[in-house]
C-alpha positions as CSV (number, residue, x, y, z in Angstrom):
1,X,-0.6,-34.4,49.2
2,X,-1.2,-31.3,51.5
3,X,1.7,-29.8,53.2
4,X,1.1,-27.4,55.8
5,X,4.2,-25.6,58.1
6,X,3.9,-26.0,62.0
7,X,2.6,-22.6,62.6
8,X,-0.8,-23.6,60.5
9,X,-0.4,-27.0,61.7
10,X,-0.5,-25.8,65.6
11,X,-3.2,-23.1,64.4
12,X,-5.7,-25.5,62.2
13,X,-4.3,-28.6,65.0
14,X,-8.4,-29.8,65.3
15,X,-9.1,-29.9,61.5
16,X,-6.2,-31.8,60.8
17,X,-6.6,-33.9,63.1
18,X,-10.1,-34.5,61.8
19,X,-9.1,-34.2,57.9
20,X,-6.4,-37.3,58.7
21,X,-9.1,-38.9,60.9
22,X,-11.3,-39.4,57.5
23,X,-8.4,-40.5,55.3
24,X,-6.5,-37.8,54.1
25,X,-3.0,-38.2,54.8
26,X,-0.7,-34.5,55.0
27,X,2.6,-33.6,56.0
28,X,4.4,-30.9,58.3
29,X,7.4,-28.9,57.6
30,X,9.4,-26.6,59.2
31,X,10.8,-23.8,56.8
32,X,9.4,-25.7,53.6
33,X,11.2,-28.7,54.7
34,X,9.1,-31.7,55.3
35,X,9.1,-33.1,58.7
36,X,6.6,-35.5,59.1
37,X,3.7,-37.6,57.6
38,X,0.5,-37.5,59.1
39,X,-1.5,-40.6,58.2
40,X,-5.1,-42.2,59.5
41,X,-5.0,-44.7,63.3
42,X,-6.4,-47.9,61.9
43,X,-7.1,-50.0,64.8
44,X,-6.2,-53.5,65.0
45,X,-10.0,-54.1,66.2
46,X,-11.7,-52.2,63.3
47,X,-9.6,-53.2,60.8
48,X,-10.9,-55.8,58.2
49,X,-9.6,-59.2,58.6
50,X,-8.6,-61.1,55.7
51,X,-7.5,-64.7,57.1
52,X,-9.3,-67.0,54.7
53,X,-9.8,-64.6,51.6
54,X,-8.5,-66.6,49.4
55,X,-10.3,-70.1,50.4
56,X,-11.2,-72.2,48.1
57,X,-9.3,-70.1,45.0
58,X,-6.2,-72.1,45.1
59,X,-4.3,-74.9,46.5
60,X,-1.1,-75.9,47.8
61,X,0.9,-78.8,46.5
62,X,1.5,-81.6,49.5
63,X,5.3,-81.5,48.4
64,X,5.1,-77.8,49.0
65,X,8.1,-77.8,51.3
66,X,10.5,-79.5,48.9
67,X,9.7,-77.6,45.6
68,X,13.2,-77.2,43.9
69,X,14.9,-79.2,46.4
70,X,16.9,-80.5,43.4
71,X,17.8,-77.1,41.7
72,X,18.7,-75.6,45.1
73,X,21.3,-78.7,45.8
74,X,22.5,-78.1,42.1
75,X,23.5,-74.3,42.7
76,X,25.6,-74.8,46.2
77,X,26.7,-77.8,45.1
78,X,28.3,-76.6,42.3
């Protein structure tokens, strides 16, 4: 990953912006130390949704809620 101290940073401040803008994450450091990540805005509205990606590729049990009712009990009760 790119690191580039403020001074470039502030300098370059457009490119960057565009270079994190198209996915490629960098970070800023002050005196070699870094500061902070800068990563890509993905919007709630543009990102993909993925409710329902796995319908119809597996199944949940109707006792769903009680699986291991019994062990569970076993181990506080003891």
């Amino acid at each position: 990953m790119q690191q580039y101290n403020i001074h470039t940073a502030k300098t370059h401040f457009s490119a960057l912006v565009e270079k994190a803008a198209n996915g490629e994450a960098f970070i800023i450091a002050k005196a070699d130390k870094p500061m902070v990540k800068v990563i890509p805005y993905v919007s709630h509205k543009t990102a993909k949704k993925r409710i329902g990606f796995l319908k119809d590729q597996l199944t949940i049990p109707e006792d769903f809620d009680q699986m291991g009712q019994n062990e569970i009990t076993k181990i506080f009760e003891a």
